[in-house]
KEZAFI-990893 format. One record per residue (C-alpha): x, y, z; residue number from 1; residue in one letter. Coordinates in nm, 2 decimals. Example, Ala and Ser with C-alpha at 12.3 -4.5 7.8 and 13.67 -1.06 7.14 Angstrom:
BEGIN
ATOM      xx      yy      zz  pos  code
ATOM    1.23   -0.45    0.78    1     A
ATOM    1.37   -0.11    0.71    2     S
END
This chain:
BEGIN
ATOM      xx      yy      zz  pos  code
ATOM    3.23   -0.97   -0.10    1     X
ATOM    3.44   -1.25   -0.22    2     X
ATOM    3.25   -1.59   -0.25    3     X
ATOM    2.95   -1.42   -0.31    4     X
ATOM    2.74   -1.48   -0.60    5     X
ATOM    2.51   -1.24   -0.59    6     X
ATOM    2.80   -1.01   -0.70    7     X
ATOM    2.69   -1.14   -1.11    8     X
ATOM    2.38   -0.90   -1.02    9     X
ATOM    2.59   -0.63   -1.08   10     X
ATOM    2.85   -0.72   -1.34   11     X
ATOM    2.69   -0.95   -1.59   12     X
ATOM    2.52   -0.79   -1.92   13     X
ATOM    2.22   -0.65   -1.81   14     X
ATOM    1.99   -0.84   -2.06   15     X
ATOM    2.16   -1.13   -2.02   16     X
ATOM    2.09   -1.15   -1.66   17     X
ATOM    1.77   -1.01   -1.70   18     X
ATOM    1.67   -1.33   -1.90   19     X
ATOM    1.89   -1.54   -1.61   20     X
ATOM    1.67   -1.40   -1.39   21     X
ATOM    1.37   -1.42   -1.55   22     X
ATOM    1.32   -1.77   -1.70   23     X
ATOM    1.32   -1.92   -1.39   24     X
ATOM    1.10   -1.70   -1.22   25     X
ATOM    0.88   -1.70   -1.50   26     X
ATOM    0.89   -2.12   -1.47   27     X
ATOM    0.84   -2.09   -1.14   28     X
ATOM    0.47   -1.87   -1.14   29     X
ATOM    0.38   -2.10   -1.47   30     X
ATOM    0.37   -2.35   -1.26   31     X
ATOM    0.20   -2.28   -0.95   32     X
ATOM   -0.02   -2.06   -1.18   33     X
ATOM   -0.07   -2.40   -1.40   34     X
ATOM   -0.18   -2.55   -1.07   35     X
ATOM   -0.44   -2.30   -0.98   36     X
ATOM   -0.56   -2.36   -1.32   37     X
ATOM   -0.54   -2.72   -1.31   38     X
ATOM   -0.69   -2.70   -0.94   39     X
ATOM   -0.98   -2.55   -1.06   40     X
ATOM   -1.01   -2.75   -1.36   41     X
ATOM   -1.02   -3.05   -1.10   42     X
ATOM   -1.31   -2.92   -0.87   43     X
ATOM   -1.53   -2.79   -1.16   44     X
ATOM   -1.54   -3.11   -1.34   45     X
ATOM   -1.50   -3.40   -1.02   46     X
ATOM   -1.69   -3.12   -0.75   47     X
ATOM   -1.93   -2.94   -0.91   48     X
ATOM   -1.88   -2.55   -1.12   49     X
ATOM   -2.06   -2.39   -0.74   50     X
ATOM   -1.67   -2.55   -0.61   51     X
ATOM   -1.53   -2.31   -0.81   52     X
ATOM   -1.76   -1.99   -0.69   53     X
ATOM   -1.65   -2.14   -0.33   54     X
ATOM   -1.25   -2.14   -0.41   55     X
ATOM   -1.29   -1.83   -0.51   56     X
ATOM   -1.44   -1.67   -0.24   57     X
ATOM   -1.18   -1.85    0.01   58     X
ATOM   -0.86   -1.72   -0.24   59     X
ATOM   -0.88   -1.30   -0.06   60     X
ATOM   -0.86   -1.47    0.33   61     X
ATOM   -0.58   -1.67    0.28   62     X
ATOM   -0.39   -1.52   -0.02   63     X
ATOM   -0.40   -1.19    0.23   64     X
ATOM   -0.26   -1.39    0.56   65     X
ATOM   -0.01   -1.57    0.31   66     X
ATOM    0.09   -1.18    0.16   67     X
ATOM    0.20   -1.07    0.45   68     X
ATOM    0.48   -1.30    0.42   69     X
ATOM    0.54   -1.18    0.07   70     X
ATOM    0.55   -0.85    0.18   71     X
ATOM    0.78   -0.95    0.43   72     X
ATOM    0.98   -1.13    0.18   73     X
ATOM    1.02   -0.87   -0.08   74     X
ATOM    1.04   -0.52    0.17   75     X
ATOM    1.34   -0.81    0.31   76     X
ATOM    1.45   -0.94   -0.01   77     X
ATOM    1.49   -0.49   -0.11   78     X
ATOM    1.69   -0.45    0.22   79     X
ATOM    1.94   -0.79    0.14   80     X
ATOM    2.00   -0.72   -0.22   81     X
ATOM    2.12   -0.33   -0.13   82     X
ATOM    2.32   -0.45    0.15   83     X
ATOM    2.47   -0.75   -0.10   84     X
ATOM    2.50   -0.45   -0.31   85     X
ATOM    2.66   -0.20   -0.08   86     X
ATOM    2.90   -0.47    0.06   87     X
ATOM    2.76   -0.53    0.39   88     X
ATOM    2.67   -0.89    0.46   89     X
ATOM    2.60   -0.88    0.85   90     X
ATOM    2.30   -0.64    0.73   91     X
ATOM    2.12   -0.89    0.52   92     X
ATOM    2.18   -1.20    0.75   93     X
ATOM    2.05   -1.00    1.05   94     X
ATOM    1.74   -0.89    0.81   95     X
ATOM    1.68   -1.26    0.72   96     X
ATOM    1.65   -1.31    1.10   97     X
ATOM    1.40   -1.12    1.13   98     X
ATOM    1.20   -1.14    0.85   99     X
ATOM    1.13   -1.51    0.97  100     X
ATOM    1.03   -1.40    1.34  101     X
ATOM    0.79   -1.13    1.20  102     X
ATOM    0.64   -1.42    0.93  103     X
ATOM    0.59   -1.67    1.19  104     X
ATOM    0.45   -1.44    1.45  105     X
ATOM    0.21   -1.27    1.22  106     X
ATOM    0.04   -1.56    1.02  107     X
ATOM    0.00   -1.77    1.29  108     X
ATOM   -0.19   -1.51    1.51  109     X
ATOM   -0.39   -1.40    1.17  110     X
ATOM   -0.45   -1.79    1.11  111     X
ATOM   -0.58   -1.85    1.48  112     X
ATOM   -0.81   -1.51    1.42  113     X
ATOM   -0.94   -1.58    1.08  114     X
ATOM   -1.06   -1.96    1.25  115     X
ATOM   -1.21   -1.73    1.49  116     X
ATOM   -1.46   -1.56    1.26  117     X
ATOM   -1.51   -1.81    0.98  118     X
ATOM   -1.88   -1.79    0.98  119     X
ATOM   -1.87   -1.41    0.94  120     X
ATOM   -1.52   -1.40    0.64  121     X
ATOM   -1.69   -1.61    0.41  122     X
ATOM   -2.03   -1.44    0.34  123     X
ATOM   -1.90   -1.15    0.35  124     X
ATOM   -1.65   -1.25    0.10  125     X
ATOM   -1.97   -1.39   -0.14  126     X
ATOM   -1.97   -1.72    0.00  127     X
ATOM   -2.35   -1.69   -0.01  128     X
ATOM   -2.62   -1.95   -0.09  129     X
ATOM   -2.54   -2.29   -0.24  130     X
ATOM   -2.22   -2.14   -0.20  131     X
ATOM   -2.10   -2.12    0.19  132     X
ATOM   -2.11   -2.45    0.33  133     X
ATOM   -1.83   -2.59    0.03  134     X
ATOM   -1.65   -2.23    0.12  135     X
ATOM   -1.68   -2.27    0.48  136     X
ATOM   -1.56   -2.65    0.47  137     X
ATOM   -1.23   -2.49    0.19  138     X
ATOM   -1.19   -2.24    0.42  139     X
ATOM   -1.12   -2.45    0.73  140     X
ATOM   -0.90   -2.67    0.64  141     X
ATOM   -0.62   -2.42    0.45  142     X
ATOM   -0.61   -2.19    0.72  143     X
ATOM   -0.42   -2.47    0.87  144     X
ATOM   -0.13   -2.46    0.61  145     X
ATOM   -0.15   -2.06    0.52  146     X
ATOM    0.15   -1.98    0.82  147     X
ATOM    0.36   -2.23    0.59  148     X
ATOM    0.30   -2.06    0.30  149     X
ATOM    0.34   -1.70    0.38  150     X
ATOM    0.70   -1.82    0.52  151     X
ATOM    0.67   -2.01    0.17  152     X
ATOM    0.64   -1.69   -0.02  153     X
ATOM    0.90   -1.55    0.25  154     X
ATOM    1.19   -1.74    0.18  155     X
ATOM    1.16   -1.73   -0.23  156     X
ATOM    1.19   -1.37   -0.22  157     X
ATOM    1.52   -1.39    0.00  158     X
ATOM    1.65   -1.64   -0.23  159     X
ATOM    1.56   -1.46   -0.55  160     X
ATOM    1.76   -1.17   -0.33  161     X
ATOM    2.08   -1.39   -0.33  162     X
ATOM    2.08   -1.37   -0.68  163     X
ATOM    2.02   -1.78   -0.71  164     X
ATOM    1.66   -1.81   -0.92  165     X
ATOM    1.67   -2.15   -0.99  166     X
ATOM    1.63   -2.25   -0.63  167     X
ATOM    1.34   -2.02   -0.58  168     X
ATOM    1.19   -2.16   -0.93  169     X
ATOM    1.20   -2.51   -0.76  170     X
ATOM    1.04   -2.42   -0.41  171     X
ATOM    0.75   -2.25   -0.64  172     X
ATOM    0.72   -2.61   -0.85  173     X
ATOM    0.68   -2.80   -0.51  174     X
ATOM    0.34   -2.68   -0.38  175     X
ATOM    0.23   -2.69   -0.75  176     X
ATOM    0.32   -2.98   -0.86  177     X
ATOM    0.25   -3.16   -0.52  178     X
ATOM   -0.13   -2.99   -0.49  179     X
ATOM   -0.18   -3.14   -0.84  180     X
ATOM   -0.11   -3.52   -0.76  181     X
ATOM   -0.26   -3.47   -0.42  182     X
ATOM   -0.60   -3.33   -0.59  183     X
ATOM   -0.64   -3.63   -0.83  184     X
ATOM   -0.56   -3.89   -0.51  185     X
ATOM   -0.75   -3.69   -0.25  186     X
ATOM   -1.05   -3.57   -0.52  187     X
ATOM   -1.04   -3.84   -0.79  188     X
ATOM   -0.96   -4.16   -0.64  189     X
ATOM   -1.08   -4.14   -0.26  190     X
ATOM   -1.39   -3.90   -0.31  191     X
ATOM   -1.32   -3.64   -0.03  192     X
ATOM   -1.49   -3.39   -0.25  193     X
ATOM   -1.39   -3.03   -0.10  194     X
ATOM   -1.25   -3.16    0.17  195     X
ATOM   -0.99   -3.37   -0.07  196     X
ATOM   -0.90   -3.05   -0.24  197     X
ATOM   -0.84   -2.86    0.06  198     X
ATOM   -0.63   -3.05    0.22  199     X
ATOM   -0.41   -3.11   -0.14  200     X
ATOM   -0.36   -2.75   -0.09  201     X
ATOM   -0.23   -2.72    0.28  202     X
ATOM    0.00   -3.07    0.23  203     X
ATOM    0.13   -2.86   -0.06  204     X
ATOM    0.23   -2.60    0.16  205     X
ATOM    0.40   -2.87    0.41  206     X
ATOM    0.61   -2.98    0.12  207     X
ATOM    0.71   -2.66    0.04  208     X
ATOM    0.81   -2.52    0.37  209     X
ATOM    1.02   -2.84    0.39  210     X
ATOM    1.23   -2.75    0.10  211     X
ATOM    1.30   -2.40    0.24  212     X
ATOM    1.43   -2.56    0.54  213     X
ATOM    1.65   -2.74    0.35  214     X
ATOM    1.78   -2.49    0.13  215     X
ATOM    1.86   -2.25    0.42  216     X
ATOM    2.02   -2.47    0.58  217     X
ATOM    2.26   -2.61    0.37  218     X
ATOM    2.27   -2.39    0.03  219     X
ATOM    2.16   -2.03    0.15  220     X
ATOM    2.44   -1.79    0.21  221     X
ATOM    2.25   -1.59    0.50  222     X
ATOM    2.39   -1.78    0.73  223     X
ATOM    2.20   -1.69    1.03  224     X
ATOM    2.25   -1.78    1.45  225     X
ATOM    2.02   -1.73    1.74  226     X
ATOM    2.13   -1.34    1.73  227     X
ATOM    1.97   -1.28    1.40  228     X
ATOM    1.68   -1.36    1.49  229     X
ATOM    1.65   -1.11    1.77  230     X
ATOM    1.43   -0.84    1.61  231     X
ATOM    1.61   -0.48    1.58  232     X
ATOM    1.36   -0.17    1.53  233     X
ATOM    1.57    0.02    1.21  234     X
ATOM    1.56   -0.31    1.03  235     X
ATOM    1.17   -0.42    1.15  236     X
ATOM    1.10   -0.05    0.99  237     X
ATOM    1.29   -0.09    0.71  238     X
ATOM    1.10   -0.42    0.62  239     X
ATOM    0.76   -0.27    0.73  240     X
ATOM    0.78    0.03    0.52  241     X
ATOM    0.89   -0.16    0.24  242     X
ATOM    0.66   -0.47    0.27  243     X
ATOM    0.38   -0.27    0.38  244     X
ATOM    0.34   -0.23   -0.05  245     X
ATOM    0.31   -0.56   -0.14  246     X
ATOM    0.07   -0.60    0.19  247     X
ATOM   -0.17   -0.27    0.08  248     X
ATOM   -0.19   -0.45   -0.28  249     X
ATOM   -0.32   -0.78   -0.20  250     X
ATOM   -0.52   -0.58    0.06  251     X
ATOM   -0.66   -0.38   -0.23  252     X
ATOM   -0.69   -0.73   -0.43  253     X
ATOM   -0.89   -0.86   -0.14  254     X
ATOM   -1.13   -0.59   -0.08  255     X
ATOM   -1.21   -0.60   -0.48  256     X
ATOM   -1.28   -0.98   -0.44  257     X
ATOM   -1.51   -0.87   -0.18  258     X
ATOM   -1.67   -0.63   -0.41  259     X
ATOM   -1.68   -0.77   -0.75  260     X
ATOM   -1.76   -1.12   -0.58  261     X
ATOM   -2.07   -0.95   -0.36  262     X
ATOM   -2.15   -0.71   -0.68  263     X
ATOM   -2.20   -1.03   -0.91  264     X
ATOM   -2.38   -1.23   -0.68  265     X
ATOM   -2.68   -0.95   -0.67  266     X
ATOM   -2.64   -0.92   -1.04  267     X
ATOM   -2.67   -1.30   -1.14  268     X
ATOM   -2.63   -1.53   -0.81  269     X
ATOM   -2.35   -1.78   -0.84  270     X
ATOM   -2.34   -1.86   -1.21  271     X
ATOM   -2.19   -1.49   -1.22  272     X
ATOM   -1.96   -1.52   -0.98  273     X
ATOM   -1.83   -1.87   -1.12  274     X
ATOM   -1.73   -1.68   -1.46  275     X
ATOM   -1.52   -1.44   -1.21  276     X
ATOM   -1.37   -1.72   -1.08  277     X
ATOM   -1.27   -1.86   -1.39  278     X
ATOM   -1.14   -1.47   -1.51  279     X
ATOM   -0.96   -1.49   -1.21  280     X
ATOM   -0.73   -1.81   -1.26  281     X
ATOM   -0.66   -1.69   -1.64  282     X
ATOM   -0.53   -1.36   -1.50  283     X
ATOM   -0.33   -1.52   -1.24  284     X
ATOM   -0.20   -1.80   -1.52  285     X
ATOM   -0.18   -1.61   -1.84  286     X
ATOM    0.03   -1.33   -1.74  287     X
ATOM    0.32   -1.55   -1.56  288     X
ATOM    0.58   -1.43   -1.83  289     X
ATOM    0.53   -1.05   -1.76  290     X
ATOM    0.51   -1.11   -1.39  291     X
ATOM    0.84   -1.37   -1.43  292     X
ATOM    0.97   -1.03   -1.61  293     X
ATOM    0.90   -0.82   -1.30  294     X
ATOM    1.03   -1.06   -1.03  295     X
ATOM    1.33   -1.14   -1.22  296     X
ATOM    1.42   -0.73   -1.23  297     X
ATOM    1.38   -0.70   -0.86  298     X
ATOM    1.71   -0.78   -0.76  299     X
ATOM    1.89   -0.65   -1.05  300     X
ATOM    1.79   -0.35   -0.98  301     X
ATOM    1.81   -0.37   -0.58  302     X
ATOM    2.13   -0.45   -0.62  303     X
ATOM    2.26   -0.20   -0.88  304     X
ATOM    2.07    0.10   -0.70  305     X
ATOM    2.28   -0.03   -0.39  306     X
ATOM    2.60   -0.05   -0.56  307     X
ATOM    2.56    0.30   -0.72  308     X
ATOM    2.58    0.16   -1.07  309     X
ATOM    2.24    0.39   -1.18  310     X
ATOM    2.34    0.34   -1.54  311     X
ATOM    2.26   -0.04   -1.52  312     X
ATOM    1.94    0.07   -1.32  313     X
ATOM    1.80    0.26   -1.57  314     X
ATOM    1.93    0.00   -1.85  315     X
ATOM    1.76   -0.30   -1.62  316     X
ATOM    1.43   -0.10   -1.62  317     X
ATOM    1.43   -0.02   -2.02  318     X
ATOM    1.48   -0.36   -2.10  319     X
ATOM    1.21   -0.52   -1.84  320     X
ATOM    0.97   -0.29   -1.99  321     X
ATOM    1.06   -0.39   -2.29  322     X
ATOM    1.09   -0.81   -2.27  323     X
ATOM    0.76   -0.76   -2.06  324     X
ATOM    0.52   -0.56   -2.32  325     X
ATOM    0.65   -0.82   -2.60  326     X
ATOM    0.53   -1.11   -2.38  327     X
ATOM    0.18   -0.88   -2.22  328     X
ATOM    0.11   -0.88   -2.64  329     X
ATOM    0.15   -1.23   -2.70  330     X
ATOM   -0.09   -1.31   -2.41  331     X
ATOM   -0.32   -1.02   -2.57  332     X
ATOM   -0.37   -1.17   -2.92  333     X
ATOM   -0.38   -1.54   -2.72  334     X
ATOM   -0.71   -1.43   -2.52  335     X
ATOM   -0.87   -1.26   -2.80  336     X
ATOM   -0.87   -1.53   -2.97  337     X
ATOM   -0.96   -1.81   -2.80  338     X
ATOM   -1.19   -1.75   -2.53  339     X
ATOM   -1.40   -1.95   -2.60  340     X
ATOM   -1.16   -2.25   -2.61  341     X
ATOM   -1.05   -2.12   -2.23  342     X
ATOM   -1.38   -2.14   -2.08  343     X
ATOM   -1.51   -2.48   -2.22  344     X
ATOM   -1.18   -2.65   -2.03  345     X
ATOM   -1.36   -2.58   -1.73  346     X
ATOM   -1.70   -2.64   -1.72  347     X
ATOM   -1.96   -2.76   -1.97  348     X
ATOM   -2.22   -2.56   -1.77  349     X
ATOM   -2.42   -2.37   -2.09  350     X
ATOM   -2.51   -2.02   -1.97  351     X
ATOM   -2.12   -1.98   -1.79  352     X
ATOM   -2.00   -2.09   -2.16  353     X
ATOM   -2.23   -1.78   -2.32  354     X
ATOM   -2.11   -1.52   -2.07  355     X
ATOM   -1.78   -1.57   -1.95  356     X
ATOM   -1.60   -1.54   -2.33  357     X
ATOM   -1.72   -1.18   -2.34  358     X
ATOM   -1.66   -1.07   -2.00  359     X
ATOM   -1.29   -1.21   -2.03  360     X
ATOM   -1.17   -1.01   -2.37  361     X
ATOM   -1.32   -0.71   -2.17  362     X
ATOM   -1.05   -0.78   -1.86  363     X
ATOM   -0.77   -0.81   -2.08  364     X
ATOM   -0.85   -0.55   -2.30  365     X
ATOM   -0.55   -0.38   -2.19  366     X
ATOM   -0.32   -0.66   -2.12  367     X
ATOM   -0.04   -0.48   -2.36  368     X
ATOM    0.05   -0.21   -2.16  369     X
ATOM    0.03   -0.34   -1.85  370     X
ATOM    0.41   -0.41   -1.90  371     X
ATOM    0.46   -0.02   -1.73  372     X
ATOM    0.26   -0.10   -1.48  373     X
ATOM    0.39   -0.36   -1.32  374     X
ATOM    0.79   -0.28   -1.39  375     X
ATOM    0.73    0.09   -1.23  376     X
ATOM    0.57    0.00   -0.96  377     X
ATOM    0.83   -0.28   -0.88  378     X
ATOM    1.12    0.00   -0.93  379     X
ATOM    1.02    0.21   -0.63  380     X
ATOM    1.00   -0.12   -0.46  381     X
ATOM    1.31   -0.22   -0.55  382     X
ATOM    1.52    0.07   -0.46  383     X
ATOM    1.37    0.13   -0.10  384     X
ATOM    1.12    0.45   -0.19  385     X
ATOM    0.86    0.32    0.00  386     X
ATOM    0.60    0.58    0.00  387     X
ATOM    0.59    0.59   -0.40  388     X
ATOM    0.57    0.24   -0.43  389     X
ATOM    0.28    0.24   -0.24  390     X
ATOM    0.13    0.47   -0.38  391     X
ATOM    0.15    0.33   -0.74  392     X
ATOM    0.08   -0.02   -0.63  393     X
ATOM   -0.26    0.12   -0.50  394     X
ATOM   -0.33    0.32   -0.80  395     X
ATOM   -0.49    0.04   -0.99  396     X
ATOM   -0.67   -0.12   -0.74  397     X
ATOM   -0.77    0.14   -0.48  398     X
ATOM   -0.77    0.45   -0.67  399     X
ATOM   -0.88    0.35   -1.00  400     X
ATOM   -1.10    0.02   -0.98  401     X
ATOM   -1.29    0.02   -0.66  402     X
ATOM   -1.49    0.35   -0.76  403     X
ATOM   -1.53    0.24   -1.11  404     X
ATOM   -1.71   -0.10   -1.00  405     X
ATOM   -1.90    0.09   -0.75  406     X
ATOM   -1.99    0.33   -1.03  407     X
ATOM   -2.03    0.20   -1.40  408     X
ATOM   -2.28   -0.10   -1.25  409     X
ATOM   -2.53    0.13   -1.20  410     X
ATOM   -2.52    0.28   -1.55  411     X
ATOM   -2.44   -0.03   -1.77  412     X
ATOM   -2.53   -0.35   -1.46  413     X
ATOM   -2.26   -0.63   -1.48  414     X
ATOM   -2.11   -0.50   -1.83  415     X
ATOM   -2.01   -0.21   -1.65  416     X
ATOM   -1.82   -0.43   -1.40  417     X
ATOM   -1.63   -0.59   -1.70  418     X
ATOM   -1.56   -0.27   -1.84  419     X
ATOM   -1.41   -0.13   -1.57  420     X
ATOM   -1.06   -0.37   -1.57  421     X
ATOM   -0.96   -0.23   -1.89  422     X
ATOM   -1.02    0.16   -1.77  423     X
ATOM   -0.84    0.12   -1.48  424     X
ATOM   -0.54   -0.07   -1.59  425     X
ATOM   -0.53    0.23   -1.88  426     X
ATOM   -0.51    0.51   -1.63  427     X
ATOM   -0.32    0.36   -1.35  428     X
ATOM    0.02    0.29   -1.61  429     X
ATOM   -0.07    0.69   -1.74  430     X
ATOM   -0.03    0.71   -1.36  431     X
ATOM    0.27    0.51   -1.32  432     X
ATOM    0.47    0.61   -1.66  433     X
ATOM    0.45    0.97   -1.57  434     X
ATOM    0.66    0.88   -1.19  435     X
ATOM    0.88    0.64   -1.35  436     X
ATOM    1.03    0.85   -1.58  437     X
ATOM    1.01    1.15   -1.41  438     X
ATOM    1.23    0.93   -1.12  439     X
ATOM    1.48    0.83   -1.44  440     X
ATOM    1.53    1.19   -1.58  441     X
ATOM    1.55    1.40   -1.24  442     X
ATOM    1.74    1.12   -1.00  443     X
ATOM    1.90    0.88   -1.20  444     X
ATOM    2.05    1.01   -1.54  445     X
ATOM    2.18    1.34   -1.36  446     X
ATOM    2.43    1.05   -1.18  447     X
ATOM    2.49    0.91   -1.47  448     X
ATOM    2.63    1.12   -1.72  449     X
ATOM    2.78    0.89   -1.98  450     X
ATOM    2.42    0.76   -2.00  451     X
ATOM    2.21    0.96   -2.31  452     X
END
């Protein structure tokens, strides 16, 4: 494996690389989470607070078609990093082939479909009353750009897999950064209204699929020919099984949106589905170190599982868990104590300023121990056990959640919606704690006997 540098994944210090890893992964989701923070921020003060209640409703569609090519990207990225691992080069390149046929074939047939049936995705999604004609015209026009994305989200996992973060923490910045200055020319200065910020969003995606280009073909080392990209039914299976997780959560995410987003609006119309919206991009922007922490272990421990070098597995999840809870806590005390201050950046609207503050230090209630969570999910992952990595990356969502919104709303009415983030996120990492160390103590210490 001379010349390759994803050989540091498995001799480096373990923390060391860990926070190598990290940091720019962690960057890289601060950013894009900064612009769906920003985004919002935009459309709620130049659009209207109902503009946010209509992102929202669009996010499950098109986050969904654009997961797929996450999934494909990581269940990939899990296949390269072993084969890097386990010396075997021609592996990964012919995996990268295919991963970018199944992308491109996927999202562009789900794209076409979901053009198809816009009128009857966004009610159902909540896009309801004042609300469906700014979802509808959202909708429309990032459809366009989600096959760019998902081959977007694609390509940064296979270059996190290569063991080369700071590249996939710059094809993140890209769409950010570029959806930002796009928002305030397309929004701000020319008036397009929703129509400005829609189409900020799919140039973003342009941009960024133009980088990947770039990158693959000149600073990659899959170097891949006409022959890779001819699909082969062990590897499609390989990727399926493993990408199927990360599919099945943000399918779980989605049907939740649908849900909480259908739930609210009978409970208190749009104003309460604007609050969720604004819960929503907090979740998705305050958390960026512990998921930087998660993404950053992927391929340390991919690679290390592959190599046969369990010691540095189970040191790699230890110390995730670890550098992860630390940062869940500082996020913790952060939201408790200024929710307030979060909600007034944006909107000025008076009854979302009364609610929202509440319902937000009831979803991260449990924000410090979510750390397990995510890192024991992401393990299975990882190391190829497909069928336990599903299972725990549906426990919160599927198992847990979904029955308690469908249950606790008709005891305690939108409290009990609230109420039910914290419950689930507490017995879904019981869940996953229990498997995780279960998997250390009966597979991987019994291989690694100088470990205590």
């Amino acid at each position: 494996m001379a010349g390759i540098s994803s050989e540091t994944l498995g001799k480096d210090p373990v923390g060391k690389l860990l926070v190598k890893q990290a940091l720019p992964a962690s960057i890289g989701i601060l950013v894009m989470s900064l612009n769906v923070l920003i985004d919002t921020i935009f459309v709620g003060n130049w659009i209207g607070p109902i503009a946010i209640a209509a992102i929202n409703v669009v996010l499950p569609v098109s986050f969904f078609i654009a997961a797929l090519g996450m999934g494909i990207g990581i269940g990939g990225a899990s296949v390269i990093s072993r084969a890097l691992g386990a010396g075997n080069p021609g592996k990964a390149f012919q995996t990268f082939g295919n991963q970018f046929v199944l992308t491109l074939m996927i999202t562009l047939t789900l794209a076409v479909m979901g053009l198809s049936f816009v009128d009857v995705l966004v009610p159902s999604f909540g896009g309801k009353g004042d609300i469906f004609d700014l979802a509808k015209t959202y909708y429309t026009i990032v459809m366009y750009g989600v096959p760019f994305h998902a081959l977007c989200m694609m390509g940064n996992n296979v270059i996190r897999a290569e063991g080369k973060p700071k590249f996939a923490m710059v094809a993140m910045m890209i769409p950010s950064v570029g959806n930002l200055v796009l928002d305030y020319v397309f929004i701000n200065l020319m008036g397009y209204g929703m129509q400005g910020a829609a189409w900020a969003t799919t140039a973003s995606y342009f941009l960024c699929f133009a980088y990947m280009l770039w990158y693959f073909r000149g600073k990659s080392e899959l170097k891949i020919g006409l022959e890779h990209l001819v699909l082969k039914a062990g590897i499609v299976r390989e990727i399926a099984a493993l990408g199927f997780v990360t599919l099945a959560r943000q399918a779980a995410v989605s049907v939740t949106y649908l849900f909480v987003n259908n739930i609210l609006f009978r409970l208190g119309g749009e104003i309460s589905v604007t609050v969720y919206a604004i819960i929503g991009r907090m979740l998705m922007f305050a958390l960026f170190p512990v998921l930087g922490v998660t993404q950053g272990f992927l391929p340390i421990a991919g690679f290390n599982y592959g190599a046969r070098m369990y010691r540095r597995v189970i040191e790699s999840i230890f110390i995730a868990v670890k550098y992860a809870a630390l940062l869940a806590l500082i996020v913790f005390a952060f939201i408790m104590s200024f929710p307030d201050v979060i909600v007034k950046v944006f909107t000025t609207d008076a009854e979302i300023l009364e609610r929202a503050p509440k319902a937000m230090r009831w979803v991260f209630a449990a924000t410090p121990i979510i750390a397990l969570q995510l890192i024991g999910a992401a393990y299975f992952q990882a190391v190829g056990k497909a069928v336990p990595a599903l299972l725990l990356t549906l426990t919160r969502q599927g198992f847990f959640f979904i029955p308690l919104i469908l249950i606790l709303p008709k005891y305690y009415g939108e409290q009990g919606l609230w109420m039910s983030f914290p419950i689930a996120d507490v017995l879904s990492t019981l869940v996953t704690g229990f498997y995780l160390f279960r998997e250390i103590r009966l597979r991987l210490r019994p291989q690694t006997p100088t470990v205590k």
